[in-house]
KOLTOR-659689 format. One line per field, with one value per residue (C-alpha): residue number from 0; residue in three letters; z, x, y. Coordinates in steps of 0.05 Angstrom, whole numbers. Each point is the difference from the previous one (the first is absolute). Example, Ala and Ser with C-alpha at 12.3 -4.5 7.8 and 13.67 -1.06 7.14 Angstrom:
BEGIN
seq	(0, 1)
type	(ALA, SER)
w	(156, -13)
u	(246, 27)
v	(-90, 69)
END
This chain:
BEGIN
seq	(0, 1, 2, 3, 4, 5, 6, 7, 8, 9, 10, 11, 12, 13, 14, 15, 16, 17, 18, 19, 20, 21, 22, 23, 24, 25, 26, 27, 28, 29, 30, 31, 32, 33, 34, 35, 36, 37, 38, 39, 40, 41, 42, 43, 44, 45, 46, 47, 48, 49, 50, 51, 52, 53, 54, 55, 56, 57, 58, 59, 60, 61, 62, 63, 64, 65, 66, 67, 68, 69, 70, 71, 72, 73, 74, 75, 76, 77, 78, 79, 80, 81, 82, 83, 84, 85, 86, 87, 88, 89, 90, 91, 92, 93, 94, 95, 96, 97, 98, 99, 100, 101, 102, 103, 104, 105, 106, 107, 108, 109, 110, 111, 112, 113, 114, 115, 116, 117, 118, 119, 120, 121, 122, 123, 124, 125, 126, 127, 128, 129, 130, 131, 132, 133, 134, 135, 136, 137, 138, 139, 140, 141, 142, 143, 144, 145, 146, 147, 148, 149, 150, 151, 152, 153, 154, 155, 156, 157, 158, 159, 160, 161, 162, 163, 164, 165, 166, 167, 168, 169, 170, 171, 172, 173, 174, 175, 176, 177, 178, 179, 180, 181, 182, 183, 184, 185, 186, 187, 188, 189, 190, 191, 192, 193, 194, 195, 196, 197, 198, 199, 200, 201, 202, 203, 204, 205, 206, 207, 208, 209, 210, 211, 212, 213, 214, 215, 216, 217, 218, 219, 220, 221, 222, 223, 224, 225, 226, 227, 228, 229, 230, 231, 232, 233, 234, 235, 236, 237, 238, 239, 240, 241, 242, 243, 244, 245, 246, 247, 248, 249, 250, 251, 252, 253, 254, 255, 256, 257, 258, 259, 260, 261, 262, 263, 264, 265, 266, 267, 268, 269, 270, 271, 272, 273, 274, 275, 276, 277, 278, 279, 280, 281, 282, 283, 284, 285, 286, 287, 288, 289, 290, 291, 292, 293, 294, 295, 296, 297, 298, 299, 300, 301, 302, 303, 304, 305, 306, 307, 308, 309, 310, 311, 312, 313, 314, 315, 316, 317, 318, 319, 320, 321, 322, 323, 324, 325, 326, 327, 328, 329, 330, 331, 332, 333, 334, 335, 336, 337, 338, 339, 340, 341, 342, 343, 344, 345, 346, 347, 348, 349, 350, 351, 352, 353, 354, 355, 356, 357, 358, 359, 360, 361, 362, 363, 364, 365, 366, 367, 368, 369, 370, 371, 372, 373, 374, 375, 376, 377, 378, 379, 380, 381, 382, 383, 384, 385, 386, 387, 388, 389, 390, 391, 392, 393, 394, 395, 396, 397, 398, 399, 400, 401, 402, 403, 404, 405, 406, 407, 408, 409, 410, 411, 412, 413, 414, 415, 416, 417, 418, 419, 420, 421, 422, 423, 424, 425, 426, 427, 428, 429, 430, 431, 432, 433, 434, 435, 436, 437, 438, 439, 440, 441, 442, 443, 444, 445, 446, 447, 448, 449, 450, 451, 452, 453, 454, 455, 456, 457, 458, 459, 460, 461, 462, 463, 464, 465, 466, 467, 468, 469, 470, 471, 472, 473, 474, 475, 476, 477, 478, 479, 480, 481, 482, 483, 484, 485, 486, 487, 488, 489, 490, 491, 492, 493, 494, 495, 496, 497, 498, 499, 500, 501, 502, 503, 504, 505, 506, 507, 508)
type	(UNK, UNK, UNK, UNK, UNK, UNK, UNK, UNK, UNK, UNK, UNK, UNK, UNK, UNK, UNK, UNK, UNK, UNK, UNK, UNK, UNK, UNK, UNK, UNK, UNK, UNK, UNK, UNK, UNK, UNK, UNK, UNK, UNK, UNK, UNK, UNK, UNK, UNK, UNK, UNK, UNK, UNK, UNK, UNK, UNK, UNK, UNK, UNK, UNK, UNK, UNK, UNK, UNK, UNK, UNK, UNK, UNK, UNK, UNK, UNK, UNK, UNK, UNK, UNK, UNK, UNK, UNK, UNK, UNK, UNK, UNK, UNK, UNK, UNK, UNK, UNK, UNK, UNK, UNK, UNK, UNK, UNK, UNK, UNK, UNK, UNK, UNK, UNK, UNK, UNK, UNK, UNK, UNK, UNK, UNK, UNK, UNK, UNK, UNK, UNK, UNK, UNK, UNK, UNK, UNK, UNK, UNK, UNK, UNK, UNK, UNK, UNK, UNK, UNK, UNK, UNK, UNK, UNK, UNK, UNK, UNK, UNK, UNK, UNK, UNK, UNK, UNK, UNK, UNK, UNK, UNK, UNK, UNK, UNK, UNK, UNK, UNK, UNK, UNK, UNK, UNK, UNK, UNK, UNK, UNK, UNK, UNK, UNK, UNK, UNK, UNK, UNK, UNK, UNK, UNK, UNK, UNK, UNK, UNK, UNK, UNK, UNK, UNK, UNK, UNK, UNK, UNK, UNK, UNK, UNK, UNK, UNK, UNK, UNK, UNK, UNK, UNK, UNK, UNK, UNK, UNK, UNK, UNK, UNK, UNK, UNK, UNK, UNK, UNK, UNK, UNK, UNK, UNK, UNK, UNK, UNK, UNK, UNK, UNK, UNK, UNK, UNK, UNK, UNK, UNK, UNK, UNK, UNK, UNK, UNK, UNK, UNK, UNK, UNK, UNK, UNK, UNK, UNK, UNK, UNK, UNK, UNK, UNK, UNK, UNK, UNK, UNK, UNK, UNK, UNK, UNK, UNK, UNK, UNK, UNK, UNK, UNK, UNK, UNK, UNK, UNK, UNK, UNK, UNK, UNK, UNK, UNK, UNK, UNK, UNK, UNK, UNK, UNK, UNK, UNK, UNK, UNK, UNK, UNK, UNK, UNK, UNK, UNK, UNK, UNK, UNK, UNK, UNK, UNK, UNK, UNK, UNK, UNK, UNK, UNK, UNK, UNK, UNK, UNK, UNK, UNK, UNK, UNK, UNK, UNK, UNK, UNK, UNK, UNK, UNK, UNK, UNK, UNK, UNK, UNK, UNK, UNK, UNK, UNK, UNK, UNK, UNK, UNK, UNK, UNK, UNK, UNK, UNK, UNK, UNK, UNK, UNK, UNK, UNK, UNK, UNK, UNK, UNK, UNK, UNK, UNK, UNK, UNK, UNK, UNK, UNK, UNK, UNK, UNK, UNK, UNK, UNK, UNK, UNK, UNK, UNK, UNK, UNK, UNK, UNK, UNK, UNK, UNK, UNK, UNK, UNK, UNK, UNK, UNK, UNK, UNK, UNK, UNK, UNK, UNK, UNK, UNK, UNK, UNK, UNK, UNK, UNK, UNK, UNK, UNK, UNK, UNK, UNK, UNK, UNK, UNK, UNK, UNK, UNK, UNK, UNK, UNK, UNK, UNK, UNK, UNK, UNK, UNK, UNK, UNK, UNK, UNK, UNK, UNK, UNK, UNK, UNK, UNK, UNK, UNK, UNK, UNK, UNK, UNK, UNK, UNK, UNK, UNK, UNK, UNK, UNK, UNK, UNK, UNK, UNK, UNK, UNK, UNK, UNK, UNK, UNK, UNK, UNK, UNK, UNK, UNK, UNK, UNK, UNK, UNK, UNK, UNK, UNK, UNK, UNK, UNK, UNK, UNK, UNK, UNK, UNK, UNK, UNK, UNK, UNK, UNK, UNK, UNK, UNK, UNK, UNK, UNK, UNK, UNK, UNK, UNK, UNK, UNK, UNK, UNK, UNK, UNK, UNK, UNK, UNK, UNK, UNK, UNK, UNK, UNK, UNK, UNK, UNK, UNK, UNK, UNK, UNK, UNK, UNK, UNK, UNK, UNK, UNK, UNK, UNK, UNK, UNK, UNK, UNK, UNK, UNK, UNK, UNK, UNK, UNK, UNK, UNK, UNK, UNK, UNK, UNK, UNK, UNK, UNK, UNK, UNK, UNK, UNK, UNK, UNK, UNK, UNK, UNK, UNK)
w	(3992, 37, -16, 52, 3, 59, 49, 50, -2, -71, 22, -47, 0, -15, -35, 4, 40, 67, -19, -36, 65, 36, -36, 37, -49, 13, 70, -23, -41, 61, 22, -53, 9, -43, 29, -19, 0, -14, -32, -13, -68, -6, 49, -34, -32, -32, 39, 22, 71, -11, -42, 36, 16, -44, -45, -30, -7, -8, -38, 4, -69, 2, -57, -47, -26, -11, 76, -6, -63, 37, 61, -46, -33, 58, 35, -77, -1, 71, -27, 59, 1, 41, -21, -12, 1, -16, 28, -17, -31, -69, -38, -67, -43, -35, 57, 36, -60, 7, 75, -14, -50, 46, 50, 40, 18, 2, 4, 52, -7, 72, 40, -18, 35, 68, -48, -61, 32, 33, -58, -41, 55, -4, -68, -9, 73, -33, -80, 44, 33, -74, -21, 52, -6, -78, 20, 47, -46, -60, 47, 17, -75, -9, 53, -29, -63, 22, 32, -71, -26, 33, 0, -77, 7, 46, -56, -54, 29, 25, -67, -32, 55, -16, -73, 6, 44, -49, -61, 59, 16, -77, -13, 55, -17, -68, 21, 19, 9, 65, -33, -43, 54, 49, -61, -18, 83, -10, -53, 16, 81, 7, -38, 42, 62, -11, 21, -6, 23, -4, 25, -11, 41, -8, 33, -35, -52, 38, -42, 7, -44, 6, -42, 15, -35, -5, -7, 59, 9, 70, 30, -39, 26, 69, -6, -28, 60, 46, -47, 4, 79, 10, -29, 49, -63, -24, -70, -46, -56, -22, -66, -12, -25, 2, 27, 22, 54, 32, 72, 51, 76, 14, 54, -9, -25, 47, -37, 34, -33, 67, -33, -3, -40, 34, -22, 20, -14, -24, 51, -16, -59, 8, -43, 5, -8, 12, -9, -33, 28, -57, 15, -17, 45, 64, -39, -1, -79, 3, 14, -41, 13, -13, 14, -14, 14, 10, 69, -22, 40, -27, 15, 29, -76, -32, 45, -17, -74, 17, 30, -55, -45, 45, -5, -71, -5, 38, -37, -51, 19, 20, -73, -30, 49, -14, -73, 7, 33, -57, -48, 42, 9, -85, -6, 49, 1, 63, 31, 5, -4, -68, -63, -37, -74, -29, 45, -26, -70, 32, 22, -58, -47, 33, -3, -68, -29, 38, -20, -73, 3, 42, 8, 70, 26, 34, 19, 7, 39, -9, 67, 0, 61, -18, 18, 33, -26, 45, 63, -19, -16, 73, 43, -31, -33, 67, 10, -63, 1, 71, -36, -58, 46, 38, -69, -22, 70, -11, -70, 27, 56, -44, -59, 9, -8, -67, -21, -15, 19, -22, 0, -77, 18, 38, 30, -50, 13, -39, 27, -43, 24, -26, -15, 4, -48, -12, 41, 59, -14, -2, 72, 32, -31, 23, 67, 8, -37, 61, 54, -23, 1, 66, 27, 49, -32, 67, -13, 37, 4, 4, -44, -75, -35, -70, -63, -60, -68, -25, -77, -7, -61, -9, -25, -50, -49, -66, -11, 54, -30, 51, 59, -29, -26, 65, 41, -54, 3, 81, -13, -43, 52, 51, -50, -7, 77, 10, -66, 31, 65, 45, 59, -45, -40, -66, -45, -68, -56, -74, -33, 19, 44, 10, 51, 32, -8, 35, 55, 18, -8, 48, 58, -13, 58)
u	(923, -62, -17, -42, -69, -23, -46, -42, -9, 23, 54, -2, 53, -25, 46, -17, -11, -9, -68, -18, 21, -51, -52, -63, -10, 71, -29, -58, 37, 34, -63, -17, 63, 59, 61, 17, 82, 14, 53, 19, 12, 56, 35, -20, 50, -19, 41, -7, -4, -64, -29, 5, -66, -41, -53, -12, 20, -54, 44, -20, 6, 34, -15, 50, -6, 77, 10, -51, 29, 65, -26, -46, 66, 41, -55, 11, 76, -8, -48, -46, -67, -33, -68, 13, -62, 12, -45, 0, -39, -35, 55, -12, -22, 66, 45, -48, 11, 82, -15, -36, 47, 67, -32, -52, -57, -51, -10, -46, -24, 18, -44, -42, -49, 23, -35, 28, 69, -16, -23, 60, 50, -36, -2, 76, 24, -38, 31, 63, -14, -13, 64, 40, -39, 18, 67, 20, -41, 53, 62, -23, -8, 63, 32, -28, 18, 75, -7, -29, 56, 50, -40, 9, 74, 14, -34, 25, 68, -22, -26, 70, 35, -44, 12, 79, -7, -38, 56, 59, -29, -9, 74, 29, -40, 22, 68, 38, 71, 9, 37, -54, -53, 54, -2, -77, -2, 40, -36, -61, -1, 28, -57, -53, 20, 52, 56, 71, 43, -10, 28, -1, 42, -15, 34, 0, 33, 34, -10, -19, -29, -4, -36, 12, -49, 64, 50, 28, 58, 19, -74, -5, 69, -24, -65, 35, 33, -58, -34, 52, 4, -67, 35, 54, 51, 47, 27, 47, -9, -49, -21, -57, -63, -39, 53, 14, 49, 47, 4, 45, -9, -23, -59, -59, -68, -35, -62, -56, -77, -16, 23, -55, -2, 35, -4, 39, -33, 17, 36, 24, 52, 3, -42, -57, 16, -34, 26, -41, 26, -9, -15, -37, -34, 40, 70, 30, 25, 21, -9, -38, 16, -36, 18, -15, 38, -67, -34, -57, 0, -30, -77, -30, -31, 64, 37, -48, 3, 75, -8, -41, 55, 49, -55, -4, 83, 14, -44, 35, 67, -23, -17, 57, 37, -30, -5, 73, 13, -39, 45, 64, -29, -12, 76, 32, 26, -51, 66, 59, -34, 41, -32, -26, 24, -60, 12, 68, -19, -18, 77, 36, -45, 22, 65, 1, -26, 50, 56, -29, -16, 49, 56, -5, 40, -49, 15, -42, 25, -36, 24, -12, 15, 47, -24, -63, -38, 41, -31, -63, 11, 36, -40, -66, -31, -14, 83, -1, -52, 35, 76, -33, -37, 68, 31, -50, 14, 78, -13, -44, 53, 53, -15, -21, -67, -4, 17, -63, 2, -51, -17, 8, -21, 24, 59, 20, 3, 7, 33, -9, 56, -22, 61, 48, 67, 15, 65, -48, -45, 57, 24, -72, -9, 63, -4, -72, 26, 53, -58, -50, 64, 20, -74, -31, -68, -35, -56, -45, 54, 64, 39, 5, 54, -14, 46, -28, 13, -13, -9, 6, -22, 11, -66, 52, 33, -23, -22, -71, -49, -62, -14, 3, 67, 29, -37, 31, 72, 0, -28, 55, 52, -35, 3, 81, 1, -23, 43, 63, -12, -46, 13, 19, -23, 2, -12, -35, 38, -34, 66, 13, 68, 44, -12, 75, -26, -66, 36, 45, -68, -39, 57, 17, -21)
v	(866, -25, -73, -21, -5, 37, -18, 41, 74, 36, 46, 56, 61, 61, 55, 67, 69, 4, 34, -66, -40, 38, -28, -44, -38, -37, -10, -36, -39, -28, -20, -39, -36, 33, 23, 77, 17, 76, 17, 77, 2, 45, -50, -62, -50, -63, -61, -67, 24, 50, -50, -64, -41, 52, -12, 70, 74, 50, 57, 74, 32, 73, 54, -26, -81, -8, -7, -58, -30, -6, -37, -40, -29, -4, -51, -37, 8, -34, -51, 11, -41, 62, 18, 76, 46, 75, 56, 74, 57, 3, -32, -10, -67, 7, 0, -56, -33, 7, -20, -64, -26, 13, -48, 43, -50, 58, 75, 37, 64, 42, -9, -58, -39, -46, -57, 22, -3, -73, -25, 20, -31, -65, -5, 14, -48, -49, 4, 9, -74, -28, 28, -29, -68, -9, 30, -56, -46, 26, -10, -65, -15, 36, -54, -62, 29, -4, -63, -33, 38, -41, -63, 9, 17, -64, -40, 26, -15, -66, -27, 41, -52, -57, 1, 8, -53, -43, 16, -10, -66, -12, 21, -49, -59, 8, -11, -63, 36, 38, 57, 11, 7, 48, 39, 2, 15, 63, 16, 9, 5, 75, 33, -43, 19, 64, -43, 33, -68, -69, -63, -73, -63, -68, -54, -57, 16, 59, 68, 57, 60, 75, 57, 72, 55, 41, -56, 33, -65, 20, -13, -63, -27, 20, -37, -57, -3, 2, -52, -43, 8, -32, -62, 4, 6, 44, 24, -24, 34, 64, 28, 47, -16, -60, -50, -67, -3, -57, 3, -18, -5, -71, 22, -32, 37, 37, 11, -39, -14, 39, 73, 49, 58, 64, 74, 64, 60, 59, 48, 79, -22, -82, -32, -52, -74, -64, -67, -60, -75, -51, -66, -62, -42, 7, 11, 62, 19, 69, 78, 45, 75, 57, 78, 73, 69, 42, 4, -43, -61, -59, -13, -61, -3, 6, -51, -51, 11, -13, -55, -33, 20, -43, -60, 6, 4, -60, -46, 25, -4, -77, -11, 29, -48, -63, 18, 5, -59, -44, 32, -18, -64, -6, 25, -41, -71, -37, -40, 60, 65, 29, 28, -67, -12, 46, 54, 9, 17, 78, 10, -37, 40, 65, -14, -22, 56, 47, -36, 3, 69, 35, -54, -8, -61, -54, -64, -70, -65, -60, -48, -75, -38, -64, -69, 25, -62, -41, 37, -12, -69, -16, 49, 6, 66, 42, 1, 24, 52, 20, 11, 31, 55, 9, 4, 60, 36, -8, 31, 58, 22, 1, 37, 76, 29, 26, -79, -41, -72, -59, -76, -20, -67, -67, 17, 64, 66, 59, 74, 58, 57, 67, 56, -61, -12, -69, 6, 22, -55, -54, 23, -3, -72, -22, 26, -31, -74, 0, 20, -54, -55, 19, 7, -58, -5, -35, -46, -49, -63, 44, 51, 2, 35, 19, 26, 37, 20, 85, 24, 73, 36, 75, 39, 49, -72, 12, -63, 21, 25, -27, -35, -59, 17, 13, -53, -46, 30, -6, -69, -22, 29, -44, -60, 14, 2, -64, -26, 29, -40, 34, 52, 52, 67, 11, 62, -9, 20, 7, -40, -71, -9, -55, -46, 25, 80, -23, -34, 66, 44, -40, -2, 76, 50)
END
């Protein structure tokens, strides 16, 4: 199809008989400045060859109109912008009328005036100039129209983005525990930016997280290798989902403030991923990861709406932090770093009730150093804070995990041992009575060695109904410890024994 506007001399075919291309008055149409091309019209064939560069066809009309009617709709089929002007012999107003509304421009009665001819072809080059004006004016429209079109798209996605990124930031904020936040993260990242797998490593403390919009468990363990690689660790232990992990492999952090972000797009199968360093100020926090399986890589738009999502995440993983480190602080005795006396209310409560409901064996020991006055008295208060922190570490490194240990004021401590008979509990106090008499406690002005005195109480005696009740019974244990002579354990028992029966339970292994 012709789309240009033409300039210079009208090139015009004309179809017909060679008795039509005989005419003059083609040859004075040349001199006024139109370009004739004859065409036999037995031999013609419409193509983009023949009409290349034309502006018009001047059509001879035969006896018959369906031969017309059929090149009339084959110049429409083509969508051809030639001005078409038909010619012939006494035709009638109906089939002129056919002519005109197939896409003729204008029917001349054979022959016609040299002026009457001219007058037509200007008339029709120039409606065929209009036509191609509006027409490139409508594709130009039609072009803009396509551009807004987009333009609307990118903002409706933008202000879709902006306001999940609003509720995001919203949902983190609202959150002071970092496994809440991971998990409002994987919530609500995917759908904003079609992620398929995410990742999260921090450093300090070292975990690391993984989501997986198929929980597909073999990519997450992979990336929690990778994750875990920036770090320079390795792993101990795995579990799917969101997960905290220990580490081993005593390398120190690589991650530097200096990390930029990093993206590899999407190639044939592999799939796009970009990488978000998280950091505040000049330290170095963690990864945030961020990948897709289609062959959409991420935009320069999208990896700065990532990156404020890694902005927003730190300060919140900062928060969470020093939220949780006034809450350690609230629960922890200032001087030796165990649970203080309220803090173990949480524990002994837990256990209580399990032993209550389900008859689960738990244990408390109550530990009282013996004659720690005199230190104080002889050495001053800072020996005695300085054995008393040594004491808690002792305490800490020799119990297991699961054990809770805390300050229950002066120079008393309390262990609560979860899942532990009282035969269990006897051997563990034992074991850590003979450790703290054999252990050099070293202070300022030399080495202090120190005794002390346990009272066990087991959670399942009948006679325990509360925490006080227990508290009390370990207590009393304590209280026969220090009766009996000191340096010793004792178990509580609901009925009274002799002062021989007490003296065989307390040196019993």
């Amino acid at each position: 199809m012709n789309t240009q506007v033409q300039e210079g001399p009208a090139r015009i075919l004309l179809v017909g008989t060679a008795a039509l291309h005989r005419d003059p008055r083609w040859v004075q149409l040349a001199r006024r400045g139109f370009q004739c091309i004859p065409v036999n019209k037995r031999q013609f064939t419409l193509n983009d060859n023949l009409t290349a560069g034309l502006q018009a066809i001047i059509y001879q009309v035969g006896a018959g109109t369906a031969e017309t009617m059929a090149f009339l709709d084959e110049i429409a089929g083509q969508q051809s912008d030639l001005c078409v002007i038909l010619i012939g012999r006494n035709a009638n107003a109906t089939s002129v009328a056919q002519f005109l509304r197939r896409g003729a421009f204008d029917y001349l009665n054979w022959p016609c005036s040299l002026s009457r001819m001219i007058d037509s072809l200007a008339s029709g080059l120039t409606n065929r100039k209009a036509f191609l004006e509006v027409q490139h004016l409508s594709g130009d429209l039609a072009t803009a129209n396509q551009s807004l079109a987009r333009e609307r798209d990118t903002l409706r996605q933008f202000n879709r983005r902006l306001a999940g990124l609003n509720q995001l930031t919203q949902a983190l904020a609202r959150s002071l525990d970092p496994e809440a936040v991971v998990h409002a993260l994987f919530a609500q990242v995917p759908a904003l930016i079609d992620a398929t797998l995410i990742g999260l490593v921090r450093t300090n403390p070292e975990q690391v997280w993984t989501w997986s919009k198929d929980h597909d468990l073999e990519c997450e363990q992979e990336l929690r290798t990778q994750l875990l690689g920036r770090l320079g660790k390795t792993v101990q232990r795995v579990t799917s989902g969101a997960t905290t992990l220990r580490l081993v492999g005593s390398r120190s952090s690589h991650l530097t403030r200096h990390d930029e972000s990093f993206s590899v797009q999407a190639q044939n199968d592999m799939p796009a991923m970009h990488d978000i360093p998280l950091a505040i100020g000049p330290h170095a926090i963690g990864v945030l990861h961020v990948q897709r399986d289609n062959s959409q890589s991420f935009t320069e738009d999208e990896q700065q709406f990532l990156s404020t999502i890694g902005t927003s995440l730190s300060l919140t993983l900062r928060n969470a932090d020093a939220h949780q480190d006034l809450q350690d602080m609230a629960l922890r005795d200032p001087l030796t770093g165990v649970l203080n006396r309220r803090a173990l209310d949480e524990p002994l409560t837990r256990e209580l009730k399990s032993g209550l409901r389900y008859s689960a064996p738990a244990c408390l020991m109550i530990l009282d150093l013996d004659y720690f006055k005199t230190v104080n008295d002889r050495l001053g208060h800072m020996a005695g804070d300085s054995v008393l922190k040594e004491l808690a570490t002792l305490m800490s490194e020799t119990v297991r995990d699961v054990d809770v240990v805390g300050r229950y004021g002066g120079e008393e401590f309390a262990i609560v041992l979860p899942h532990t008979s009282i035969r269990q509990a006897h051997t563990l106090a034992e074991r850590l009575r003979s450790q703290i008499e054999n252990h050099a406690f070293v202070v300022e002005d030399g080495i202090v060695r120190l005794t002390t005195s346990i009272g066990i109480a087991d959670v399942c005696n009948p006679a325990i109904a509360s925490v006080d009740d227990w508290v009390n019974a370990a207590d009393s244990a304590l209280y026969e410890a220090k009766a009996q002579g000191r340096n010793r354990v004792v178990v509580h028992t609901s009925i009274p024994l002799a002062p021989a029966q007490a003296a065989t339970l307390c040196v019993a292994a």
